[in-house]
N, C-alpha and C positions, 0 to 999 in steps of 0.2 A: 547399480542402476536398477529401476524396477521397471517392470512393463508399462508402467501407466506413465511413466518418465518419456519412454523411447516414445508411445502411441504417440504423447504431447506434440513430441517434434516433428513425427513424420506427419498427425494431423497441423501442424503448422504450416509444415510443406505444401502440403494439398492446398489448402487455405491461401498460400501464394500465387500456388498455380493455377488459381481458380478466377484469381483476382480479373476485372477488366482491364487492365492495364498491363497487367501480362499476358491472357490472352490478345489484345490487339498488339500487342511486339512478337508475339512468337507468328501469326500472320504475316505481318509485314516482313520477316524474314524467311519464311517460309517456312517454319518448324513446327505450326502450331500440330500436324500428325504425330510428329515424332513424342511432342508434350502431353498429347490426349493418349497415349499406348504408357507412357508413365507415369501418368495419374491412373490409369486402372490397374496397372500394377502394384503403384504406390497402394493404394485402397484394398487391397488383398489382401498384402500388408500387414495395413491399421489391421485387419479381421484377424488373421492372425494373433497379432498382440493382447488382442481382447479374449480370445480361446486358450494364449500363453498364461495369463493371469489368472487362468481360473485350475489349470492344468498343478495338480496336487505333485508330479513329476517333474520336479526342472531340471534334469542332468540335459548341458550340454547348454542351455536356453543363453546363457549368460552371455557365451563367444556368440553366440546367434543375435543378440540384442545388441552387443559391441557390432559390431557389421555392421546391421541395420541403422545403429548409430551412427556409422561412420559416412557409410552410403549418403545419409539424408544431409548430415554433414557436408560433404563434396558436392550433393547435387547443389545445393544453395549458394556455396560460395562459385559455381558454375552459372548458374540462372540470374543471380547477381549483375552477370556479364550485360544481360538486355536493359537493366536500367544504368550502368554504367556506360555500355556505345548511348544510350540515350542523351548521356550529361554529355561527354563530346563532343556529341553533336551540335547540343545548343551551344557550347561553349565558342565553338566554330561559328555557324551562324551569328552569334551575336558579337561577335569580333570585328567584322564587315572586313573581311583581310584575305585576299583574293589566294597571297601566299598559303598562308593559313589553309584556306580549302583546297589549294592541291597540294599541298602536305598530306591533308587528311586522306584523301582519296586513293592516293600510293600508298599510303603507310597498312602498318596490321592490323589497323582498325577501321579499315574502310571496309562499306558494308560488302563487298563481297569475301576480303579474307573474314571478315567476323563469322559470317554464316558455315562459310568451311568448318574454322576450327568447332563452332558451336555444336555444328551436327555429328563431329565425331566425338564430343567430349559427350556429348546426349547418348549417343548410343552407347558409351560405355557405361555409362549412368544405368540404363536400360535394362543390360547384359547382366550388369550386377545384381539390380533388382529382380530378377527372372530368378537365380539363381536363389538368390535368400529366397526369392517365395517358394522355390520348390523346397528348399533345403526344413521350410517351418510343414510344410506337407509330411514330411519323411520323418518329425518328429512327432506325428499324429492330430497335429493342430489343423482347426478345419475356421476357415473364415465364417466368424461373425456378423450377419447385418443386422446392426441395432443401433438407435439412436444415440446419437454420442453421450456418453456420460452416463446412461441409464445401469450400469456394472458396476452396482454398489455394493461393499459386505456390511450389511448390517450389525449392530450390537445386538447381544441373545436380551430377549424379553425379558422385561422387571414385573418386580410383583412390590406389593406394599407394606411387607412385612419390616422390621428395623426394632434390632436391640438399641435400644436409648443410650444404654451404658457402652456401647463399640462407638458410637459417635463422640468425635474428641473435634472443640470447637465451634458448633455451628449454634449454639446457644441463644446468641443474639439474633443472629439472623432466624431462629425459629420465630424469637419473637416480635421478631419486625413482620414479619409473615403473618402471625395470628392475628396481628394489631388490623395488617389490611384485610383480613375478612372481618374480622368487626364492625371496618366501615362501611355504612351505605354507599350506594352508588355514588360513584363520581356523576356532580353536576354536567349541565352542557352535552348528553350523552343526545342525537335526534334521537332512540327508540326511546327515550323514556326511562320506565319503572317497568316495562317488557323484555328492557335488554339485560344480556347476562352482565356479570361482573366477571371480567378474566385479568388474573393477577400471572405475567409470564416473569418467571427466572432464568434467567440467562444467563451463560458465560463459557469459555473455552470446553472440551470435552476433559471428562476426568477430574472435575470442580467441583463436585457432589452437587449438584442441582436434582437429580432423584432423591439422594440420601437426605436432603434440606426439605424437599417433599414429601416423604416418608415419614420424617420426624413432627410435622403438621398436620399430615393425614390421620396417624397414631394418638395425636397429645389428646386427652380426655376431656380438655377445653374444648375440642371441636367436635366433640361427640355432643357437649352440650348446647351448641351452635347450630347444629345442622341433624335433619330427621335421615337422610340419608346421602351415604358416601358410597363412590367408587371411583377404582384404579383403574384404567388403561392404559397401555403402554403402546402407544400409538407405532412407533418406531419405524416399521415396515412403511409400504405405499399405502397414500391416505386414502385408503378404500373406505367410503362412505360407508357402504353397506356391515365390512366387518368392523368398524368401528361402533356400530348400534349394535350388535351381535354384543360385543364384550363389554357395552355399558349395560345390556339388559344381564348379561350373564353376573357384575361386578356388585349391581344393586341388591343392596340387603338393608331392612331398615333395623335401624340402632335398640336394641342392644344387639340381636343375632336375627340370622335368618333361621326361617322355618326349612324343615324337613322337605316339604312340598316344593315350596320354593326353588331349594336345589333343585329338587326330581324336574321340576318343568325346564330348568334351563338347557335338559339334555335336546329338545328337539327343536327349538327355535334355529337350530340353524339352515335348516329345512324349508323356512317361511321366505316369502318374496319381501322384497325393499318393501312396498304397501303394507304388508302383514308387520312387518319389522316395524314401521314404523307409528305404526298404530299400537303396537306394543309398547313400546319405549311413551310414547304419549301417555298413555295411561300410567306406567308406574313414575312417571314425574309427577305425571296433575297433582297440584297440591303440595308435594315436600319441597321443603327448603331444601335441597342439595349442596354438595359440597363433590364436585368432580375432578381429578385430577388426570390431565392428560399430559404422560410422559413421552418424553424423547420425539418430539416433533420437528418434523424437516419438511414439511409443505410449504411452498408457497405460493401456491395458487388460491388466492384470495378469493374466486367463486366455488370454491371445495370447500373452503373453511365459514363461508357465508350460508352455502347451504346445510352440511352439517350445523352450527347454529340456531337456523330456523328451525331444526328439529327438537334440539334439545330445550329449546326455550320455556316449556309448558309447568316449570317448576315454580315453588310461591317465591312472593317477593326477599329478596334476599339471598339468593342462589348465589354460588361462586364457582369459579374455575381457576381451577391451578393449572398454568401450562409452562414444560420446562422445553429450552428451545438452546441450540448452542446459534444462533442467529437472533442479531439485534433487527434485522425486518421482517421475521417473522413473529418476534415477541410484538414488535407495533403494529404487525399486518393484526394479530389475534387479539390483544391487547388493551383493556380499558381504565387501568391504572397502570400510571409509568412503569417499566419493565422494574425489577428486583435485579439491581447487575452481581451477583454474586463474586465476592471478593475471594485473593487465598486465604490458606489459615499463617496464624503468626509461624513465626520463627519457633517458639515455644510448643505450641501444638502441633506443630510438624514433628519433632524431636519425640511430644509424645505418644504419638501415632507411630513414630519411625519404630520405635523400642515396642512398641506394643505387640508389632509385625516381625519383628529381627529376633526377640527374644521370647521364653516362655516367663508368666508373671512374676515378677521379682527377681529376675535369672539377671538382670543387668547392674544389677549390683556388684558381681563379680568381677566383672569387666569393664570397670572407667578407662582404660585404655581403648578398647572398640568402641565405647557410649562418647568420648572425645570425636575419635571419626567419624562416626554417626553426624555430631555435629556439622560436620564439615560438608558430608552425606548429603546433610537434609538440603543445604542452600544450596543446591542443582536442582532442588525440585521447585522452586519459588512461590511455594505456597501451595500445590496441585496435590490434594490426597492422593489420589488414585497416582501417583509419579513415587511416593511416600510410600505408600504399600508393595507400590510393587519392587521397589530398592528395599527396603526392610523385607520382604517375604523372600527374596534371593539371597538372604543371608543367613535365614533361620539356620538355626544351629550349625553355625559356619564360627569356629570362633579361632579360629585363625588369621591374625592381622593381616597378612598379608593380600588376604584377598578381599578384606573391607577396605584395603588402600588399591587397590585394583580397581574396586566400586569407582571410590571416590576421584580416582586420577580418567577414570575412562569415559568417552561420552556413552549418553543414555543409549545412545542408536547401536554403540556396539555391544550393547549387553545384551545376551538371551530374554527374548520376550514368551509371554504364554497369549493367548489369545485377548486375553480381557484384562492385560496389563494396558502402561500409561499408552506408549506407542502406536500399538493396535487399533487404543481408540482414538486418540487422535487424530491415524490414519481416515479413517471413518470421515472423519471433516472432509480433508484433504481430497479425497477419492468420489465426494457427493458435487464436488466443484468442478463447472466446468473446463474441458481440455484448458483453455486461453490462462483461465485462473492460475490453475495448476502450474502452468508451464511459469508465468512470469513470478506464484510464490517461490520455485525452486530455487530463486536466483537470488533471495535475503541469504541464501546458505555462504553467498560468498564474502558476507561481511559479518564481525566480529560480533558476540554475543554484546548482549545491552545498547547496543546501536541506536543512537535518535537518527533516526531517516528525517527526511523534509520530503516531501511528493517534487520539489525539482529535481531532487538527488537522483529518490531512483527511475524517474521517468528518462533520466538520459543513459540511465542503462539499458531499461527497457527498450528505448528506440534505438538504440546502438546496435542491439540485437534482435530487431525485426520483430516485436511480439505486441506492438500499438499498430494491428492492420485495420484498417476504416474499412464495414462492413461494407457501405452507399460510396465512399470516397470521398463524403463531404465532410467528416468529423478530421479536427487536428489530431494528430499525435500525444498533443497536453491535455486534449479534453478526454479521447480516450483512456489515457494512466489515469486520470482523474475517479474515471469512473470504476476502474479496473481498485483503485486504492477505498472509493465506498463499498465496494463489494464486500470485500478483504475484512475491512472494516465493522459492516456487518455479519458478517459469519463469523466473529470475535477472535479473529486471524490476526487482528491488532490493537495494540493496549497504549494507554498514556496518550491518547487520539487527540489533537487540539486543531480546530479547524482555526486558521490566522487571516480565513477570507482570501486571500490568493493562493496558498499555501498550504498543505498540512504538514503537522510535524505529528511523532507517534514514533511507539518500537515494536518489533517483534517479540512475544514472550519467547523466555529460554528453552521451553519444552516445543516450543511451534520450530524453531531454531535447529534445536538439534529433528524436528520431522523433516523439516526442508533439507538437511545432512543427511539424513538418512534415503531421501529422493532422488539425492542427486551424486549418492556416492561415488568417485573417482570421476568426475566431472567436475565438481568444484571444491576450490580446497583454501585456506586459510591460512599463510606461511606465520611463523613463528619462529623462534628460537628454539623450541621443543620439534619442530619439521624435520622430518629425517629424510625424508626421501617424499617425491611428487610422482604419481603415477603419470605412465606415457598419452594416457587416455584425459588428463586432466585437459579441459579447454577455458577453463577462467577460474584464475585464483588472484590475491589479496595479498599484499605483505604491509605487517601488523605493528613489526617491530625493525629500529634499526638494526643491523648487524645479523638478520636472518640472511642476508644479501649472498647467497656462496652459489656461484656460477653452476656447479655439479650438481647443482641442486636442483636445480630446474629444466624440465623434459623437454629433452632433443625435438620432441614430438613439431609440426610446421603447424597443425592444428589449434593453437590458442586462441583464441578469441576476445578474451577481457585478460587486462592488467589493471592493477587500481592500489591505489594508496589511499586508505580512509582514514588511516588516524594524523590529526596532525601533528604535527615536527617530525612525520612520519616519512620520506622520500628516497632517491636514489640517487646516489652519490660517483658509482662507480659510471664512467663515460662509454666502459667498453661493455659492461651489460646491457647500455642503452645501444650500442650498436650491436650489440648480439639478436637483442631481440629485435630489431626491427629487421635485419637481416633473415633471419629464420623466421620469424612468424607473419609473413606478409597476409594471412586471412584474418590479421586482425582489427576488430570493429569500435573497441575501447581501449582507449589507452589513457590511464589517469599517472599523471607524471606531475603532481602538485608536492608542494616540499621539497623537489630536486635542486639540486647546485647543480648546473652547467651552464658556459656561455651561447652553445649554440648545438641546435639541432643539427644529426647526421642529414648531409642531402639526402641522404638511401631513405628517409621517411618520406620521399614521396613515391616509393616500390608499395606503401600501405594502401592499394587503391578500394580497398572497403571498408578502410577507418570514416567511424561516422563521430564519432566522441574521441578531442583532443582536451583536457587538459593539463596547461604548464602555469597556475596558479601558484602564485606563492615561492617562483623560484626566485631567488636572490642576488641570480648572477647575470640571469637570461638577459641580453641586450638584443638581441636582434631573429628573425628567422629567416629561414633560405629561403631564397626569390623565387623557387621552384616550388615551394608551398602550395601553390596555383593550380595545380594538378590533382592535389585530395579533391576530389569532386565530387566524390559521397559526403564529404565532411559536414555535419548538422550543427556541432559542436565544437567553440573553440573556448575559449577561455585564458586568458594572459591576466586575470586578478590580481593582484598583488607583486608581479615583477616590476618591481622599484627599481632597474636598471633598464627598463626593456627602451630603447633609443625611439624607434619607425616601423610601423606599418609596411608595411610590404604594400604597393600600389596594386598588386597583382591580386591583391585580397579580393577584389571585387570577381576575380573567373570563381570564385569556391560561390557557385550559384546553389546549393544544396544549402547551406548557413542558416540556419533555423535561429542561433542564440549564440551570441559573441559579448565576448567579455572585456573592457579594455583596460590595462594600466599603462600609458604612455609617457613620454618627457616631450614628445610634441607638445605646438600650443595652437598649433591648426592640421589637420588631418584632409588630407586630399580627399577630393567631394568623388575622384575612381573609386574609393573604396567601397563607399556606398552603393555605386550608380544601379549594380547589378544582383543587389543580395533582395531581390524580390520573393522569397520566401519569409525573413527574417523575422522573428514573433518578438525576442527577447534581445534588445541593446543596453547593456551598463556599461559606466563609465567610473572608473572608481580610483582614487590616486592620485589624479591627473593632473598635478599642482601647477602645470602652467597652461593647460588647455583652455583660450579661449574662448574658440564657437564650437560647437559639437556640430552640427550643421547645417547646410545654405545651398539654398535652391532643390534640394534633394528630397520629393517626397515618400515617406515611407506608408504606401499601401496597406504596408502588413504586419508594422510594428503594433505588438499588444502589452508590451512591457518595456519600459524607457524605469534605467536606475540611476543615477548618479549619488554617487557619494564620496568626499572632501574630495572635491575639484574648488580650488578656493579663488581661481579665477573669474571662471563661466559668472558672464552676470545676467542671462537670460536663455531660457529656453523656448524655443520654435515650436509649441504642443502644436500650432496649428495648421503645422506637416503632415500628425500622425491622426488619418480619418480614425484608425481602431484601437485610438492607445486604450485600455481597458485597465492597467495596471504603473501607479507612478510612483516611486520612493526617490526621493530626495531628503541626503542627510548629512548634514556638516558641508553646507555649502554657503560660508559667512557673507560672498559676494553677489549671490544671485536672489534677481528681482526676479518675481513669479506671477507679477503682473504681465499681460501680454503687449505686445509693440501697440501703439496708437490705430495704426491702418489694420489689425486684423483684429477678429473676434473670434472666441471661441463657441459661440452661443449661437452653432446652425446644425442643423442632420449632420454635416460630414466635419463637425466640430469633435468633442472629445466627451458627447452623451454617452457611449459605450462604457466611459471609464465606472468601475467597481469597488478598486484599492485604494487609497491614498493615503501614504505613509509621509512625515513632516516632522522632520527630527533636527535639533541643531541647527535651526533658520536663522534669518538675518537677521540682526537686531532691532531692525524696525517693521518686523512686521507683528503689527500692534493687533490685528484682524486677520482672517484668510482671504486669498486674494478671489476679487468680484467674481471669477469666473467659477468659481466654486456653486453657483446659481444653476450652469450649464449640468450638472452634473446629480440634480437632486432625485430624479426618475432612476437613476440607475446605482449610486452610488451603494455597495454594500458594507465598506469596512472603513472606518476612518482611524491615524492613528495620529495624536499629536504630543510629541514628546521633545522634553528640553525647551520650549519656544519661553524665551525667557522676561520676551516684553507683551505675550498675547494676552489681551485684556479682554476681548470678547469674542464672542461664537456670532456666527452670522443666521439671522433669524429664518433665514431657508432651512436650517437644520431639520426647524421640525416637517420640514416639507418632505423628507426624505424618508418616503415611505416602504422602502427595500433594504434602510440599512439595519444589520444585523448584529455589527460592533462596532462598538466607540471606545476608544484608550486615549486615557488624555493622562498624561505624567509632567512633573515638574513644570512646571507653568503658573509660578507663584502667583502673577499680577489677575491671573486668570479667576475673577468673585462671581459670576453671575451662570446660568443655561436659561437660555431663550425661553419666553413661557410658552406652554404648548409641546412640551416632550413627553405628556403623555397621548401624544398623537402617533409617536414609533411604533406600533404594536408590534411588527419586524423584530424589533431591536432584542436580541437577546444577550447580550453581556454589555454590562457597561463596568469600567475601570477607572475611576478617578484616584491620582494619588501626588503626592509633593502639590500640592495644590491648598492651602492650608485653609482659607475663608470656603473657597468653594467646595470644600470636603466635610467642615463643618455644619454647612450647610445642608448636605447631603448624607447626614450622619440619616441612618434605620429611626425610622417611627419617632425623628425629634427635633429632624432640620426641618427649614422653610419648602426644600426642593423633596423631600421624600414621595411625599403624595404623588408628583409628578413621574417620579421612576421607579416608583416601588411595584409596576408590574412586570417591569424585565425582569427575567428569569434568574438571572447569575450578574448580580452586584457586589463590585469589590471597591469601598471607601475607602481612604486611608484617613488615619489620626487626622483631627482637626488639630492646626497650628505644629503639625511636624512637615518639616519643609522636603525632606529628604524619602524618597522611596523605603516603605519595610521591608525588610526583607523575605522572599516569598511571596512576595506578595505582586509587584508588575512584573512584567517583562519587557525586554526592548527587543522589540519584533525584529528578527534577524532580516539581514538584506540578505535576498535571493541570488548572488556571486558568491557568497562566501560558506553556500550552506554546500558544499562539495565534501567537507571534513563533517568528521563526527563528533564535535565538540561545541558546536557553536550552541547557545544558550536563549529558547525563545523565554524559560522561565528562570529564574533565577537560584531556582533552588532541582532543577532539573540536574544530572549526569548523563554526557555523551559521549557515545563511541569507545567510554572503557569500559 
């Protein structure tokens, strides 16, 4: 574990007990002193951790950060306690059961025994933490106050020097690069023919985004382009002032500078921001320049605007090269589309790898090591700098044995040098704030090449406490949400496809093995290669069948996450499942999909801070304990695919915590208790459910944002105008249901189903020739439309082009379907459109030669298919996965996509 790991959780800690909702509970029972004397302490701490990280001497640091680990640990699953008597409480109250509340009142959870045990479990809390802070005293560490996050190590400064011949690969990309300085400005710009042109490169750390820069700044093309060039390497803090320093000091006009010229550079440093910048004014006026600002991490868009107005004063044609490992700061600087720099091949990694492993021509001798090289190279997926620094650890090592060492061991546990692959990608990782940080650490506990969905890992994250609402008015899903564009733009994730309610995306292998490296002996990966689980592990994954061996897994009570990600992946043995729920009662996730068993241990309801259940996909399950009623953390349930599961448990409605419920039932009506009290509930599907016919009656759902159903072949109607906030609706392979609404209701008022965004229509009924009227209701807000299989839809409804927010449109197999409304060059939203199995209206819609092109040929990302081929290309759609079943790692939003292996 490293320091910036533990700081994460104990500032998480804080972060809880800071919250308003904790503060007015530790009041109300009279603790809140006790909780204010452990937040100063905790705080101490954090300082600590931050003076640990910098400290060149770790002996002893490690057992000091275990503790402190463990400490923050216990305090949480202890503090816990105040929102748990909270659920209770309500559960009681809304029971109206006189019994009931003097049960509560006698029992150990009445609020006077609560408060006892609380305040002596707090003071041991307390005792402990006093102790580690004196204990990080006595190893010379002295508390830090400084803005969280601001404890960065930077990369050593670049210069712009570059042998052409050590570059292997970037060929093209030089000259995609020179092409866009040859062009004028991008039209549409408000300054004009005054503003700069900045061309940013982007992509993971260790990409050569400098080295891609160097090789442009260098080529003798842009000597002829441009009167004057210079390098900065921004890197450090975007100090206005020393970045004019090193462009006046970089500036030299082509071919060389003069004599003089150097001599003067020596004293401008001397001169004020005024002086400086009247300097730099002047040696611009007039030259076309060509600037290149390396390794930028600013984001503060009035820094980079005013810097800007300064440099502005050069002739028409000016450029700037900026490389950035963040996709919002290449758009924040930006005036032609970022440059997303790709890996290199397969090919060029191999000869990059031999270049670095061996002296020239020395690999000849050795086709036996030049074979694992091969093998070498694809753990680095494409990342030079991953390439060099595995070939540089080999030079003249030519003993197999240890190039199979390489090759069998992760990256994280190989000796690094400072400005190896690791180091810098640390650099990412460590410029992100605490919250980032804390919830990347936890990609570590699922398998390399993983397709995530944003429902996936948002129910991990809220499982484990790390979606805290700053105000308390943000959900859970919109927090991850925001937490995954972050991610996203700091190019912490790759294969990105926004699906409009959804994202799907993976983690790169080298980002994979840094989150391994953050969070080592904390989180672990079971296998068949697993030999042993450290006792310190609190959330691991099992990968493969037949990893399952009882010894295997630590005695430890502290687990926290269980999960089965791959699927046909699950747990067979009945008495491991009673093992662990026996021993691990702090735990928060338990993913049990894929398992065989009939029935849950009673003892699952001892899990009283399980907030994530799922028994997806089990093939035996029929039923669950009537005692289930009592998870009342529970957020998460999920019963997807148990094609035997019989009833509902009546009692379901006390799990008043129920954020997202999944159902596959052999019911054909479902008691309207179940519903009455799950006043939280955002996500309801229904999926399976071959004799279910009303989903339900009189029941309205306040707080439903997502309604799924899929083949339920009875349901011949649904109630939308229950759900004031449905925002998100998929219905798919449902041959009996009318989507028309009852005669006596409408959906077309304020507390109708204007919110909604999604609407996915797949496998509909066979007459529905149109989309149903109420599709009108829906035209202000709608962003994603998806219409696939509909085998008699003959027309689009002319509201379409009314629909000024939407952003995609997917329409697949839908033969009868010839016509699009005129007027869809009214979408200007609209960025992806998909027509495919559509044969008249794709011909139609062929590039620069149908009837309809004009009309769509300014969306951005147009994908046709073959006129008069009926059938999807391959590669080419997708069938937008439903949101139950994206739990496993295999589900397929593209078709030509690999998940979870």
């Amino acid at each position: 574990m490293t320091e910036k790991f533990i700081f994460d959780i104990a500032n998480s800690l804080l972060g809880k007990l800071g919250s308003y909702a904790f503060e007015e509970a530790s009041r109300a029972y009279g603790l809140y002193e006790d909780l204010q004397r452990i937040k100063d302490t905790l705080s101490i701490v954090r300082g600590l951790l931050l003076d640990a990280e910098e400290k060149e001497n770790k002996h002893g640091v490690q057992e000091w950060l275990r503790q402190i680990h463990n400490i923050c640990s216990d305090a949480e699953n202890i503090f816990d306690g105040f929102e748990l008597q909270h659920k209770r409480k309500q559960v009681v109250e809304a029971s109206g059961s006189t019994v009931m509340k003097v049960s509560y009142l006698f029992s150990s959870s009445s609020p006077l025994a609560f408060r006892f045990r609380m305040a002596q479990q707090i003071k041991e809390i307390r005792d402990r933490l006093d102790k580690v802070a004196a204990d990080g005293t006595r190893f010379g560490l002295a508390t830090i106050s400084i803005d969280l996050g601001l404890v960065v190590h930077r990369r050593e400064m670049t210069h712009s020097h570059v042998d052409a011949s050590d570059v292997i690969g970037r060929e093209n990309d030089r000259e995609e690069i020179i092409k866009l300085l040859m062009q004028p400005h991008p039209q549409g710009d408000g300054d004009g023919d005054k503003s700069l042109c900045v061309i940013p490169i982007v992509g993971i750390g260790g990409l050569g985004k400098t080295t891609l820069a160097k090789l442009v700044f260098n080529d003798k093309r842009v000597d002829d382009l441009f009167q004057l060039k210079m390098w900065v390497c921004v890197s450090d803090e975007f100090d206005i002032k020393q970045i004019i320093i090193k462009i006046i000091n970089s500036a030299y006009a082509l071919p060389s500078a003069s004599t003089a010229a150097l001599a003067h550079q020596e004293n401008i440093n001397n001169l004020d921001i005024e002086q400086l910048q009247s300097r730099l004014r002047y040696k611009l006026s007039g030259q076309k320049f060509l600037l290149v600002l390396d390794d930028i991490w600013n984001e503060d868009r009035a820094k980079w605007i005013k810097l800007k107005e300064l440099i502005k004063g050069g002739a028409r044609g000016s450029k700037i090269i900026a490389t950035t490992r963040s996709n919002s700061i290449a758009s924040m600087m930006g005036t032609f589309p970022s440059y997303v720099l790709e890996g290199l091949s397969q090919d060029n990694c191999l000869s990059l790898f031999l270049k670095w492993a061996f002296k020239e021509g020395e690999e000849e001798k050795y086709p036996n090591l030049v074979e694992t090289g091969k093998e070498i190279v694809r753990k680095c997926r494409g990342v030079p700098l991953a390439v060099r620094t595995l070939g540089s650890s080999l030079f003249l090592k030519f003993d197999l044995n240890k190039w199979i060492f390489v090759r069998d061991s992760e990256i994280w546990n190989l000796k690094q040098n400072e400005d190896d692959i690791l180091p810098v990608l640390k650099l990412s990782y460590d410029q992100m704030p605490s919250h980032l940080r804390h919830c990347f650490t936890y990609f570590s506990i699922y398998p390399k090449d993983f397709g995530f969905t944003s429902v996936q890992i948002t129910k991990l994250w809220m499982a484990l406490g790390l979606l805290q609402s700053k105000d308390g008015n943000q959900t859970p899903e919109n927090i991850a949400r925001d937490y995954i564009d972050e991610l996203h733009s700091r190019s912490f994730l790759q294969d990105f496809e926004d699906f409009g309610h959804f994202y799907y995306f993976k983690v790169h292998d080298l980002l994979h093995d840094l989150a391994l490296y953050v969070a080592k002996d904390e989180c672990v990966v079971v296998d068949s290669h697993t030999r042993n689980i450290s006792e310190q592990v609190r959330h691991f994954s099992i990968v493969e069948n037949g990893s399952l061996d009882s010894d295997l897994f630590p005695k430890t009570r502290s687990v926290r996450t269980i999960l089965f990600p791959i699927e046909g992946v699950g747990l067979e043995s009945k008495s491991m499942l009673d093992t662990w729920v026996l021993r691990c009662k702090y735990l928060r996730f338990l993913d049990l999909s894929d398992s065989s068993f009939e029935t849950l241990p009673n003892s699952i309801t001892k899990l009283k801070h399980l907030r994530v259940l799922n028994l997806s996909n089990n093939r035996k399950i029929k039923r669950l304990p009537h005692s289930i009623h009592k998870l009342q953390s529970l957020e998460v349930l999920s019963l997807s695919g148990c094609m035997e599961f019989e009833t509902l448990p009546k009692e379901l409605g006390n799990l008043i915590s129920l954020r997202q419920l999944y159902i596959t039932t052999k019911q054909s009506v479902i008691s309207q208790n179940v519903f009455a009290n799950l006043t939280n509930l955002q996500t309801l599907c229904f999926e399976y459910c071959d004799r279910l016919e009303l989903l339900f009656d009189r029941v309205q759902f306040t707080s439903l944002e997502t309604l799924i159903v899929r083949s339920c072949g009875s349901i011949i109607s649904l109630p939308l105008y229950i759900l004031p906030r449905l925002e998100a609706l998929l219905v798919i392979d449902c041959k009996s249901l009318d989507l028309s609404p009852p005669e006596n209701h409408t959906l077309q008022n304020p507390t109708g189903i204007w919110k909604m965004t999604f609407l996915h229509l797949q496998n509909e009924t066979p007459w529905l020739w149109t989309l149903p009227k109420w599709i009108e209701g829906v035209v202000e807000t709608l962003q994603t439309l998806i219409l696939i299989n509909l085998y008699e839809l003959r027309m689009l409804p002319e509201c379409l082009t009314r629909m000024t927010r939407l952003k995609m449109l997917h329409i697949a197999d839908c033969p009868l379907l010839y016509y699009l409304p005129s007027g869809m060059q009214q979408l200007t939203a609209l960025e992806a459109l998909t027509i495919d199995g559509c044969p008249k209206l794709c011909q139609q819609c062929q590039p620069h030669a149908g009837e309809y092109w004009p009309m769509i040929s300014h969306i951005k990302c147009v994908s046709i298919g073959e006129p008069g081929v009926e059938e999807p290309q391959e590669g080419r759609v997708f069938s937008s996965p439903d949101l139950p079943s994206l739990w496993k790692g295999n589900d397929e939003p593209r078709v030509n996509h690999r998940r979870g292996r």
